[in-house]
C-alpha positions as CSV (number, residue, x, y, z in Angstrom):
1,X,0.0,0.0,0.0
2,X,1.2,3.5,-1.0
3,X,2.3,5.7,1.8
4,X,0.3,8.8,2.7
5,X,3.1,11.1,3.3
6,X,6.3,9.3,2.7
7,X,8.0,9.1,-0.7
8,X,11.0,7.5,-1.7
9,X,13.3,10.4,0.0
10,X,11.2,11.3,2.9
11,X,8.4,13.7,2.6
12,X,9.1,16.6,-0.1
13,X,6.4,19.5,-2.1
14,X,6.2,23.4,-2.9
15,X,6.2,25.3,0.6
16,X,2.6,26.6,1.7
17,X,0.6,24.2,-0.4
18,X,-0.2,20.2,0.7
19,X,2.1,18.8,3.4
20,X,4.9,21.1,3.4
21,X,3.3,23.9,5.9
22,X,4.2,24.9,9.4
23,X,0.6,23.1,10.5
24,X,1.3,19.7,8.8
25,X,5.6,20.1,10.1
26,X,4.0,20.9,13.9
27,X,1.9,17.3,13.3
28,X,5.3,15.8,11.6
29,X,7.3,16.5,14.6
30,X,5.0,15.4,17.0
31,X,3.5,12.3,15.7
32,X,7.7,11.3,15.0
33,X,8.6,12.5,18.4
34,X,6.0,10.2,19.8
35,X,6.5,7.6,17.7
36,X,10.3,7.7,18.9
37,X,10.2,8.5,22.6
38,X,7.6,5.5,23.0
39,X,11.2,3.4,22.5
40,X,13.2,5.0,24.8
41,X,12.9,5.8,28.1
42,X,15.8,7.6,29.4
43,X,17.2,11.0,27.7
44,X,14.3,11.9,25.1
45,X,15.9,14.2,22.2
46,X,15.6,14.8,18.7
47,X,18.7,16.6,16.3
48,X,17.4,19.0,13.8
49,X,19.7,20.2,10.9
50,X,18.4,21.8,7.4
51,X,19.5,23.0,4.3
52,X,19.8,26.8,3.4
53,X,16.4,27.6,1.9
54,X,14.7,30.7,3.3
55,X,11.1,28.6,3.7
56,X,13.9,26.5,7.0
57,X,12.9,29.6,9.0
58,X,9.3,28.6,9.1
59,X,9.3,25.3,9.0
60,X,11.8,24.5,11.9
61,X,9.7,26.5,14.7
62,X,6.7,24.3,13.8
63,X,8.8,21.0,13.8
64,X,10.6,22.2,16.8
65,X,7.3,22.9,18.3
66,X,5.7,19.9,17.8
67,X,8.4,17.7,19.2
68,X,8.7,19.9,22.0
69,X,4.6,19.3,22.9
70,X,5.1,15.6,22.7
71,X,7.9,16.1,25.4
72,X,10.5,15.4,23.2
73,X,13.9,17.7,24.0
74,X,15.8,19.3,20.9
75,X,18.9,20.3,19.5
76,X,19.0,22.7,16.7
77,X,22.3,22.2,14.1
78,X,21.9,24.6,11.4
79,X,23.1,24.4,7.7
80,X,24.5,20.8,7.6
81,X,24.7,18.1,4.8
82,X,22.2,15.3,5.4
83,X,24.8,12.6,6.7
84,X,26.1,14.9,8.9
85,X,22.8,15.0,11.1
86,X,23.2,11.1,10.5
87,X,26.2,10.6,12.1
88,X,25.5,13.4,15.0
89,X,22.3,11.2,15.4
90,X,24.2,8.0,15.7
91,X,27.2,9.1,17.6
92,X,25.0,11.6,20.4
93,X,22.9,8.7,20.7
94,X,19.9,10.6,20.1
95,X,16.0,9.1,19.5
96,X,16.4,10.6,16.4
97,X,17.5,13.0,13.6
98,X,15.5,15.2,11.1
99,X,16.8,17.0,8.0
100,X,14.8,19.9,6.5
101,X,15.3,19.8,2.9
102,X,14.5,18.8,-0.4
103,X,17.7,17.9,-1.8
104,X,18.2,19.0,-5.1
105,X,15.0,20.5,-5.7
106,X,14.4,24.0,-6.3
107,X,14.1,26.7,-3.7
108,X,10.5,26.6,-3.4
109,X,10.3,23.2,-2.6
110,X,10.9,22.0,1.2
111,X,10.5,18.8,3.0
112,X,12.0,17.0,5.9
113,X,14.1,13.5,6.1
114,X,13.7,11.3,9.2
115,X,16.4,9.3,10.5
116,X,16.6,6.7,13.1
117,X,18.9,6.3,16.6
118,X,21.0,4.4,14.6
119,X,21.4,7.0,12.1
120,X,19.7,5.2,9.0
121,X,16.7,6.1,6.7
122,X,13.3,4.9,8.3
123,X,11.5,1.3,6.8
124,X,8.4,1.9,5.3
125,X,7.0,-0.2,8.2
126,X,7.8,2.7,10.5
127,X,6.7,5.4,8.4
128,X,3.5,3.7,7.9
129,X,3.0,3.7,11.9
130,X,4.3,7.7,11.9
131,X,1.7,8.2,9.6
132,X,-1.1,6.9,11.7
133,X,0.3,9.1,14.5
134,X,0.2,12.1,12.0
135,X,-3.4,11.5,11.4
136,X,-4.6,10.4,14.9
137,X,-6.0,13.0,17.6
138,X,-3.2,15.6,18.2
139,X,-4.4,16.0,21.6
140,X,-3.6,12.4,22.6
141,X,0.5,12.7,21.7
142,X,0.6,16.1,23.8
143,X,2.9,16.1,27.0
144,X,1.8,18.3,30.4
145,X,3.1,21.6,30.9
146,X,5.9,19.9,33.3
147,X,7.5,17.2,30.9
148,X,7.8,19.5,27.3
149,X,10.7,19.1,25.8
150,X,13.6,22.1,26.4
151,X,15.5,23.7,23.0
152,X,18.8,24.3,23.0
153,X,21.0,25.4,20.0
154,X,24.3,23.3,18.9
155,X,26.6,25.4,17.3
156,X,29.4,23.1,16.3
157,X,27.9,20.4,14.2
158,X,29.8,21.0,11.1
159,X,32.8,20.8,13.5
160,X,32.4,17.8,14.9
161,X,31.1,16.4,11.2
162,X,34.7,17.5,10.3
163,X,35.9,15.7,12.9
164,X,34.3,12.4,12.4
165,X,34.9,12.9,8.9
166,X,38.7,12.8,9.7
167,X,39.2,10.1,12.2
168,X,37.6,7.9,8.8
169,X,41.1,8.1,7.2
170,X,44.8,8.0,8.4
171,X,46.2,11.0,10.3
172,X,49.0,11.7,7.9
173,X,45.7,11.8,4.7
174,X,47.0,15.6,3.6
175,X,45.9,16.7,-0.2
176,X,49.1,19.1,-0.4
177,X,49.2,20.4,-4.0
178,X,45.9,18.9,-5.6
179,X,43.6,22.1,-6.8
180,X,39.9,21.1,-6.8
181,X,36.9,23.6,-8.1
182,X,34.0,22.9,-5.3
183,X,30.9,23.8,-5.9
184,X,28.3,23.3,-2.9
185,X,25.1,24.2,-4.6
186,X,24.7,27.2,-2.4
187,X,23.5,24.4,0.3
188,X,23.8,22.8,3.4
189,X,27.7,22.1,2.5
190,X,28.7,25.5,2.3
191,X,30.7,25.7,5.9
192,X,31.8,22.2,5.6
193,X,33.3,21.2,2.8
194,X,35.5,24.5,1.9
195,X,36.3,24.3,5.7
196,X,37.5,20.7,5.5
197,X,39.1,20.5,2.2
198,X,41.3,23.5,2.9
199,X,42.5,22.3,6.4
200,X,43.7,19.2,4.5
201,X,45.7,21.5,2.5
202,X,43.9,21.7,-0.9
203,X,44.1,24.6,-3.3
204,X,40.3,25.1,-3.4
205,X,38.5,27.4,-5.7
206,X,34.5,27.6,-4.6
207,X,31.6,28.2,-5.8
208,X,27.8,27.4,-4.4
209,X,28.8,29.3,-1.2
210,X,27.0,32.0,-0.3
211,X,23.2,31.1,0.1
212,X,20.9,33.6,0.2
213,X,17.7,31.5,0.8
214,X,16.6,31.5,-2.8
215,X,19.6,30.6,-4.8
216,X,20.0,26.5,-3.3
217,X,20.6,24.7,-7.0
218,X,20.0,27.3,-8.7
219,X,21.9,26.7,-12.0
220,X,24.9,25.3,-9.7
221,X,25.4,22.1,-8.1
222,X,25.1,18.9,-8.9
223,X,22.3,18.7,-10.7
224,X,24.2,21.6,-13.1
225,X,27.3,20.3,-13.5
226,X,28.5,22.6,-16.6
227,X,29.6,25.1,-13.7
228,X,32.7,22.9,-12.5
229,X,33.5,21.8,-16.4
230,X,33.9,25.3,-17.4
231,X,35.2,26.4,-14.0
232,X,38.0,23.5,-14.0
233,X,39.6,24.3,-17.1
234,X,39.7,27.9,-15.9
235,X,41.3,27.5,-12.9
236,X,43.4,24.6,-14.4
237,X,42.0,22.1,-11.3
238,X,43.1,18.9,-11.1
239,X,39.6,17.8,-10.1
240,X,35.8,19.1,-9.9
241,X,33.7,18.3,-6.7
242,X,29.5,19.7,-7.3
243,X,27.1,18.7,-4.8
244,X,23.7,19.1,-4.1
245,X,21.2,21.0,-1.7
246,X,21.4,18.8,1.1
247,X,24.9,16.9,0.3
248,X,24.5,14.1,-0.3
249,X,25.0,13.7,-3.8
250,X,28.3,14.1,-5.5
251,X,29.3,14.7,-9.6
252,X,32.7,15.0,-10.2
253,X,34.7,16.5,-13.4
254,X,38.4,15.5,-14.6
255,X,40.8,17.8,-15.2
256,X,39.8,17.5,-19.0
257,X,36.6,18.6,-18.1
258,X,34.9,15.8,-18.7
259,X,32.0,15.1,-16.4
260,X,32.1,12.1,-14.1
261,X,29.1,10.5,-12.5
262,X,27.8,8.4,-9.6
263,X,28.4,4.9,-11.9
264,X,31.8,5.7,-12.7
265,X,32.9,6.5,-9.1
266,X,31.5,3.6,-8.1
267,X,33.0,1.6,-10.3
268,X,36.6,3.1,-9.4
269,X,36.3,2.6,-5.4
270,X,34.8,-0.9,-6.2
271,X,38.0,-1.8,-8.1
272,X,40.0,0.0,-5.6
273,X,38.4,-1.7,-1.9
274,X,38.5,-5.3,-3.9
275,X,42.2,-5.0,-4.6
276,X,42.5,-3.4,-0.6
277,X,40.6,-6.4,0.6
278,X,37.7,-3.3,1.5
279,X,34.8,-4.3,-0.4
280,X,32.1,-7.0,1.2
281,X,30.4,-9.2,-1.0
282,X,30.0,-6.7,-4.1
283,X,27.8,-3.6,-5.2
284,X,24.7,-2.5,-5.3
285,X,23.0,-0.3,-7.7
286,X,19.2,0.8,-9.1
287,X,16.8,0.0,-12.2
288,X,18.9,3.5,-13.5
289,X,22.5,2.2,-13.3
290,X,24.2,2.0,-16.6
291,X,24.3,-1.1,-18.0
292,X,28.1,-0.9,-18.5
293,X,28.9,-0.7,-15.0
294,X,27.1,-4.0,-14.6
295,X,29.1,-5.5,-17.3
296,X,32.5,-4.0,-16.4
297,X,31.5,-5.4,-12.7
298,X,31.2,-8.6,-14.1
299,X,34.2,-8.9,-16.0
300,X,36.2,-7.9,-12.7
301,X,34.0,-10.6,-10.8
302,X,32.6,-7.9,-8.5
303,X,29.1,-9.3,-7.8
304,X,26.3,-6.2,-8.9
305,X,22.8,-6.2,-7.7
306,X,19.8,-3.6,-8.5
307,X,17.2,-2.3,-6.4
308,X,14.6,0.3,-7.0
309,X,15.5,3.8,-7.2
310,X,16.1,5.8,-4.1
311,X,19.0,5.3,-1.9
312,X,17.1,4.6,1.0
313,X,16.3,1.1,-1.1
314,X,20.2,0.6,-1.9
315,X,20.9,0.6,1.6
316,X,18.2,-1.8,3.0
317,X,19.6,-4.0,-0.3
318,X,22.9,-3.5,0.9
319,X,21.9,-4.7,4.3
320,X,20.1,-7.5,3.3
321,X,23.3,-8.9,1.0
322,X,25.8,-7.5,3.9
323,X,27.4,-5.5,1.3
324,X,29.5,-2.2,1.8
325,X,29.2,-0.2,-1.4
326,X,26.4,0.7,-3.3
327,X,24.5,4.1,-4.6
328,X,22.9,5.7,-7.9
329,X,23.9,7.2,-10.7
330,X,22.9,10.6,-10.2
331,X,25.6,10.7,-7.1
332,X,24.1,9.3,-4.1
333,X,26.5,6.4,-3.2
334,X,27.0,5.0,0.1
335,X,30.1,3.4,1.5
336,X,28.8,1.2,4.1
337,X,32.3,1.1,5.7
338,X,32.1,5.0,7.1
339,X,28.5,6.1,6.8
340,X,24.5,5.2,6.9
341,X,23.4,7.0,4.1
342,X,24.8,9.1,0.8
343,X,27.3,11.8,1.8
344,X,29.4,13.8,-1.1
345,X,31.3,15.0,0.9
346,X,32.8,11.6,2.5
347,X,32.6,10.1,-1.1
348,X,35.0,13.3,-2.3
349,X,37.7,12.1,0.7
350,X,38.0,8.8,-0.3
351,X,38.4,9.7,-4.1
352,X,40.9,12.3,-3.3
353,X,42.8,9.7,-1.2
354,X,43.8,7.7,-4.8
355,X,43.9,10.9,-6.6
356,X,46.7,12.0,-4.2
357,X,48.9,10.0,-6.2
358,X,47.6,9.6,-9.7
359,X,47.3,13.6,-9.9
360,X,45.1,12.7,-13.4
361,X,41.7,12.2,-12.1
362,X,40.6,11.6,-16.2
363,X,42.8,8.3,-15.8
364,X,41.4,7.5,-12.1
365,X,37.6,8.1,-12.8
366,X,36.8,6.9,-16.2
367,X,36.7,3.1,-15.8
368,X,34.4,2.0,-18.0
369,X,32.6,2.7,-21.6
370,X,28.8,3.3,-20.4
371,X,26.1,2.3,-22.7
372,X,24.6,5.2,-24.5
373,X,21.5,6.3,-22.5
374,X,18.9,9.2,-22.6
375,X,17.0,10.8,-19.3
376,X,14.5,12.9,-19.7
377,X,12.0,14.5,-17.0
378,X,8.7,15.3,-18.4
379,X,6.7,17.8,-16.2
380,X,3.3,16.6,-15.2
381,X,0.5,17.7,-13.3
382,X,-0.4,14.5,-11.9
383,X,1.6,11.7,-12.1
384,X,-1.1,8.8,-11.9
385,X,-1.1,9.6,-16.0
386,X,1.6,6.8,-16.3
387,X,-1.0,4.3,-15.2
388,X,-3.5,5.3,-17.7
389,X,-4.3,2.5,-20.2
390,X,-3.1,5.1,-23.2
391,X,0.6,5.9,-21.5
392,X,0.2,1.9,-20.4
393,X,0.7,1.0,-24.2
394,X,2.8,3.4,-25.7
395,X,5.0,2.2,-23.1
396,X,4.3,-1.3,-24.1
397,X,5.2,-0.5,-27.6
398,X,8.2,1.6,-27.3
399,X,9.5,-1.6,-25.0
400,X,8.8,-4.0,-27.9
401,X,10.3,-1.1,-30.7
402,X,13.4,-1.5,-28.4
403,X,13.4,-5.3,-28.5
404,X,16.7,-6.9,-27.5
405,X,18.6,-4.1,-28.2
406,X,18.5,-2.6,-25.3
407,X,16.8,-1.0,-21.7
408,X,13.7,1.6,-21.2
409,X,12.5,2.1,-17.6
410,X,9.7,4.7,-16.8
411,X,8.4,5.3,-13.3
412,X,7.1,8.3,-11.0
413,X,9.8,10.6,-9.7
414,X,9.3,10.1,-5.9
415,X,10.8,13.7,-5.2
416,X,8.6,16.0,-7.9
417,X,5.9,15.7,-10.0
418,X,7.4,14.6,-12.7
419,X,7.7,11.2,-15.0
420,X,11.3,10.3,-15.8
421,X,12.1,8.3,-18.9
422,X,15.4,6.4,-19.2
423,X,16.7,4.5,-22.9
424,X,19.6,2.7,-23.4
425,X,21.1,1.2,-26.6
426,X,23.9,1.3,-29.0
427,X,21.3,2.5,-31.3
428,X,20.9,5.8,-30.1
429,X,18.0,6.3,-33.1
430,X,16.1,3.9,-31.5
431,X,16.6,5.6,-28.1
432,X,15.3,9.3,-29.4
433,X,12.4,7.0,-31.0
434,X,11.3,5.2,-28.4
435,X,11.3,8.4,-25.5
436,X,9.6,10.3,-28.4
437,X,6.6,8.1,-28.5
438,X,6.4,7.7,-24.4
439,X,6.9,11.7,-24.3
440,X,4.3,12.1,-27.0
441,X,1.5,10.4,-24.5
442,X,2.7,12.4,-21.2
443,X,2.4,15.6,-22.7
């Protein structure tokens, strides 16, 4: 059954309209809050952290407010990337952790993601049972006047982030004479990752660092990664780093300029933790990974799995196999060694620890030839049109157009209303044909 509230990324819409209002975040907080507590009965509290969209300053007091009612204490971060508040969560030993964000969406999108004590993405068993609390009587989850929860704000999360960051790799880990071109999407990485990256002792050129509430993606970032590739060759870089709103994603450019995503980095630190005796079991990837990564996996006898899209369904996969490395295409990759859940940032260290001494990240990053393939979003205004019996069959017939020579997937974008469309094929003809008749039907 199809979750009320939840998508595949937490709960995510345009601020003011549907769930993403100060009413519905008071309900969020309390009915999580509740949920929560009810498993712990000593120290009650809840870490907050959020991206840097203006619509965080009305949405936290509600969130903070609800989980204060239901007697829940909490501890307010600030900007930080999303795997930050994961870690804090895990290593304070908190009930739980929230991010307000909505990743690489534009700014007039919000939306919150819920984490657990042990610092992973919640089941959709437990989200189901939050929503229940959501809609249930609000007056039943409220606490008496002498057990509310108390506020208190933490100003040195992205420090001790940093921190745990660093005690990942060896103390002498230095990147002395590499230049990188940052770019932090003018998001929740903007303190962090300049801070961190120079302190190792990296020439680092940013960009995507001064928010202003309304600029968070816009045209920088990962989901714009033309900014590094022009930026790179200016600056001569040895490497490009773009990240999204919240972090967690990461796109990478050589020094050619050549743009570098989540497929082929994973396909580098698979290689590199099989030879280090690292990697667990093998790597897992989505319906959207390219089908040459599968392929180059195979030929280096590195076992590859899929799981539907969202990295919240890589890890439980990864969990389930017990393996240590898996992630997405568009960035999000998670090394189950270090970390819970996607983090850029932590991604970037442990690239820039083999590109320390190959210095040529064009040689380091492109492992494979990918198989052509095409994405395209097509913006809808309700996305239930790709279960209509007239979208059902173009589908169909695009499918059988594409035959044996290669790989459509269409599905609902569990972040925005929009239908994504993915081809793959050494025909690229056929590709343009196939998406052409699917887009014909959506619009």
């Amino acid at each position: 059954m199809k979750n009320k509230y939840f998508g595949t990324d937490g709960i995510r819409g345009t601020v003011n309209q549907g769930n993403i209002t100060g009413e519905k975040f008071f309900k969020f907080g309390l009915a999580s809050g509740t949920y929560f507590k009810n498993l712990k009965k000593n120290k009650q509290i809840a870490i907050i952290a959020k991206d840097t969209r203006l619509s965080g300053y009305t949405l936290e007091p509600a969130l903070v407010s609800g989980l204060a009612s239901g007697g829940m204490n909490v501890l307010t971060l600030g900007p930080l990337p999303t795997n930050g508040l994961a870690m804090l969560t895990k290593t304070m030993r908190a009930n739980m952790g929230i991010m307000i964000t909505a990743s690489h969406n534009p700014y007039h999108d919000n939306g919150l993601k819920l984490f657990g004590p042990d610092g992973l993405k919640l089941s959709n068993k437990i989200e189901k049972k939050i929503e229940k609390l959501i809609d249930s009587k609000t007056t039943k989850q409220l606490s008496n006047a002498k057990v509310l929860g108390r506020v208190k704000r933490l100003e040195d999360g992205n420090d001790r982030y940093i921190k745990i960051l660093k005690n990942n790799f060896p103390k002498n880990y230095m990147l002395n004479g590499i230049k990188i071109v940052l770019d932090c999407a003018n998001g929740a990485s903007y303190k962090a990752a300049p801070k961190l990256l120079k302190e190792l002792g990296a020439k680092v050129f940013c960009i995507g660092v001064k928010p202003n509430g309304l600029n968070i993606n816009d045209k920088c970032g990962s989901t714009f990664p033309s900014k590094i590739k022009s930026y790179v060759k200016k600056k001569k870089a040895h490497v490009g780093i773009s990240f999204d709103g919240d972090a967690d994603r990461i796109i990478m450019c050589d020094e050619k300029g050549k743009i570098i995503d989540g497929d082929q980095i994973i396909a580098m630190l698979a290689c590199r933790w099989k030879s280090k005796k690292i990697l667990k079991g093998g790597v897992v990837g989505t319906l959207m990974s390219n089908y040459g990564l599968e392929k180059f996996l195979k030929k280096k006898k590195i076992k590859f799995f899929r799981s539907k899209v969202g990295d919240k369904y890589v890890k439980e996969k990864m969990k389930k196999l017990k393996f240590n490395l898996g992630g997405e295409q568009s960035g999000h990759i998670i090394l189950g060694k270090f970390a819970t859940t996607g983090d850029g940032l932590l991604v970037a260290l442990e690239v820039l620890f083999s590109l320390r001494k190959q210095k040529k990240a064009s040689k380091l990053l492109n492992v494979f030839k990918p198989l052509p393939q095409v994405l395209e979003n097509i913006l809808v205004k309700d996305k239930e049109i790709i279960n209509r019996s007239k979208c059902k069959n173009a589908i169909q017939r695009a499918i059988l157009m594409m035959g044996k020579q290669g790989r459509i997937l269409v599905r609902k974008s569990g972040t925005e209303p929009k239908i994504r469309i993915m081809a793959e094929s050494h025909n690229r003809n056929l590709i343009y044909k196939c998406i052409k008749l699917i887009r014909k039907t959506l619009k």
